[in-house]
N, C-alpha and C positions, 0 to 999 in steps of 0.2 A: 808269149806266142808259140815259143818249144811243149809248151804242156797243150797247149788247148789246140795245136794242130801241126806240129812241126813248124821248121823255118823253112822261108825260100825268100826269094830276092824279091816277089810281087805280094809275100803275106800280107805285112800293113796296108797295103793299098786295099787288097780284099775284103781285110778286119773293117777298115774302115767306111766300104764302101756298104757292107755288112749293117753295118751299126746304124750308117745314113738311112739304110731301107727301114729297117726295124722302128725306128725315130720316125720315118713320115707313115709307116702303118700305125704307130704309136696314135700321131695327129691326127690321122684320118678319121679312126678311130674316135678319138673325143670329140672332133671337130663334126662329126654326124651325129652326135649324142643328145648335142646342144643348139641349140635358136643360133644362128650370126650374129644377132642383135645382143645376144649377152656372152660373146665368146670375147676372154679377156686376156691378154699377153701372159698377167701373173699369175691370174689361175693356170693356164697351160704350162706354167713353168713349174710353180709349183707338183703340179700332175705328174709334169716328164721327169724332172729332175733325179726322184728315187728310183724310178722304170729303165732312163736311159743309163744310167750308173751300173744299175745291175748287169743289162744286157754289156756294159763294155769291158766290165770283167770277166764275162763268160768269153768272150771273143779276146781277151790276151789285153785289151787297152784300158787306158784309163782314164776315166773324165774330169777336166782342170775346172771348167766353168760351162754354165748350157746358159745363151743368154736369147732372147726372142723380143726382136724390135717393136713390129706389129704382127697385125693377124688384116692380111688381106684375099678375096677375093683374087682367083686365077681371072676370070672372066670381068674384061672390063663393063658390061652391061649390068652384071649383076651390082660392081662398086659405085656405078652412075645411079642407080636403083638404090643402094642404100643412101648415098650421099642426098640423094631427094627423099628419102625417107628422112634422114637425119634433117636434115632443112624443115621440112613441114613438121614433124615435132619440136623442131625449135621455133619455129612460127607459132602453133600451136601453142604450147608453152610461155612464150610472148601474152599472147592473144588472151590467155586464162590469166596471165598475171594483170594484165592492162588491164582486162574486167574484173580483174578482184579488186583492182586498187578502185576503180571506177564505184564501183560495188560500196567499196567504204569509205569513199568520198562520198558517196552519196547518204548511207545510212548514218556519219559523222555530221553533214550538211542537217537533215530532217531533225537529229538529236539536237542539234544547236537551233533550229526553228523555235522546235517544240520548248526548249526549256526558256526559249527568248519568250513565246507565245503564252508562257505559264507564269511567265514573273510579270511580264503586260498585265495579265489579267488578274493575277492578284495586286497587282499596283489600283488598277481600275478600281476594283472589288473594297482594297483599304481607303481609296478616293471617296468613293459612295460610301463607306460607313463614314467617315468623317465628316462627311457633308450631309448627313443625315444625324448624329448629332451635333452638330452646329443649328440647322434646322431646327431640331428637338429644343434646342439652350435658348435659339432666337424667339422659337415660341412660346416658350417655358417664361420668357422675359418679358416678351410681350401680353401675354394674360397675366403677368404677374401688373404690368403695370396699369392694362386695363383694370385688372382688382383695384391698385390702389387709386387710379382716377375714379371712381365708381363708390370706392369708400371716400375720399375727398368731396365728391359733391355731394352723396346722400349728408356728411359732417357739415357739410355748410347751408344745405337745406334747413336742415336742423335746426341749427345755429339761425339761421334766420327764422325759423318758423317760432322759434321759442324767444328770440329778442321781438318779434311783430305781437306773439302773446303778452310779453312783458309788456310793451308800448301800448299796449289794449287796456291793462291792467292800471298800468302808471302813466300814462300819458306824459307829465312833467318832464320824465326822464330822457323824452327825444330833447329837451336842454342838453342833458351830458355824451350826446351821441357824437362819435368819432368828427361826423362830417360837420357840425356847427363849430364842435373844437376846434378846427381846423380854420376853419372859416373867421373863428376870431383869432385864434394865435394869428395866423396873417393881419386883418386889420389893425391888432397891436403891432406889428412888426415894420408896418406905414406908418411914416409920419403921417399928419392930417388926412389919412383914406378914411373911405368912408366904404361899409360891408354893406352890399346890396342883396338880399336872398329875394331873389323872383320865384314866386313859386307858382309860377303859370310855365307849364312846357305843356311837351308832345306827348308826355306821359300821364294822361289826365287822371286814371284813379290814383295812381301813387302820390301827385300832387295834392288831390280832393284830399288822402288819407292823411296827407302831411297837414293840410288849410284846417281840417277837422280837430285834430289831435292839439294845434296851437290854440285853436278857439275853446279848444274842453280845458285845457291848462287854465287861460286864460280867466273863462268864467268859475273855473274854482279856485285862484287866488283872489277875483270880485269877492267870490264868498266869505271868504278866509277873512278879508280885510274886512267884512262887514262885519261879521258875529266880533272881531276884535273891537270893532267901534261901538 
């Protein structure tokens, strides 16, 4: 304080009173540079720190610590004004997060539809091909067996057309025909039965064809036995 201006008994209070003005033109200063909205305790300290140090060596004193609580507003109107500023940007900010979650609850929601709606339909999709070859197998099995009823009856057509020719041919041989076989193993198989063949039904040519074929037997074993006599 002897080099930078003499002593007296009110210098420190001066120096200091000095250094206090210099420090809020300092603030004033920054504090006009900047928005309110982004004026920050640590950037301003950071700021003053090396500026206020300087000017307290030039004036005889020296600074221990520069510390800066907040940054308010002189004017309470203005602090009621940002504090409802601050409020509606946090509403705000609220308001954007609530509809972004909303937002992706909802586009997560549609994603789960759609892929529920995609595995439905190809479940559907494999339902119908399987049931369309089943179909294919049932009808594949079904013509196959009309085939073979169709070859069984033409086979037995046959079969008949060609024993009716034989019986045309041979007459005798309606002797060794399944249904007389049968007709006598049974009357051996009774004691004292007696085989009755009616050969009168409802079926009159087949009948005729049977009465016919016994009488052509019949009159060529006459034959037989005569030329042997």
């Amino acid at each position: 304080l002897v080099r930078a201006g003499g002593w007296s008994s009110d210098v420190v209070v001066h120096a200091t009173r000095e250094l206090e003005r210099r420090t809020h033109a300092l603030i004033r200063e920054f504090v006009e540079q900047k928005d309110i909205d982004v004026l920050d305790p640590e950037i301003l300290k950071k700021q003053l720190t090396k500026q206020v140090s300087e000017m307290a060596l030039l004036l005889g004193l020296e600074l221990d610590i520069l510390h800066i609580q907040s940054i308010e507003p002189l004017d309470k109107r203005i602090t009621e004004a940002m504090q409802r500023r601050e409020a509606d940007r946090i509403l705000e900010e609220t308001e954007k997060a609530s509809q972004q979650a909303r937002v992706t609850a909802e586009i997560a929601r549609i994603k789960a539809d759609t892929e529920i709606a995609d595995r439905e339909h190809s479940l559907r999709l494999k339902k119908l091909e399987l049931l369309e070859k089943e179909q294919a197998r049932e009808a594949a099995l079904a013509e196959a067996r009309v085939r073979e009823e169709q070859k069984r009856r033409l086979m037995q057509i046959e079969t008949e057309s060609r024993e009716m020719e034989l019986l045309k041919s041979h007459p005798e041989m309606i002797l060794l025909s399944p249904q007389l076989a049968q007709l006598a193993e049974s009357s051996q198989q009774l004691r004292n039965a007696r085989t009755v063949v009616n050969l009168q039904g409802n079926d009159g040519s087949a009948v005729g064809f049977i009465q016919e074929l016994l009488q052509d037997v019949l009159k060529r074993l006459q034959k037989s036995e005569t030329k042997e006599s």
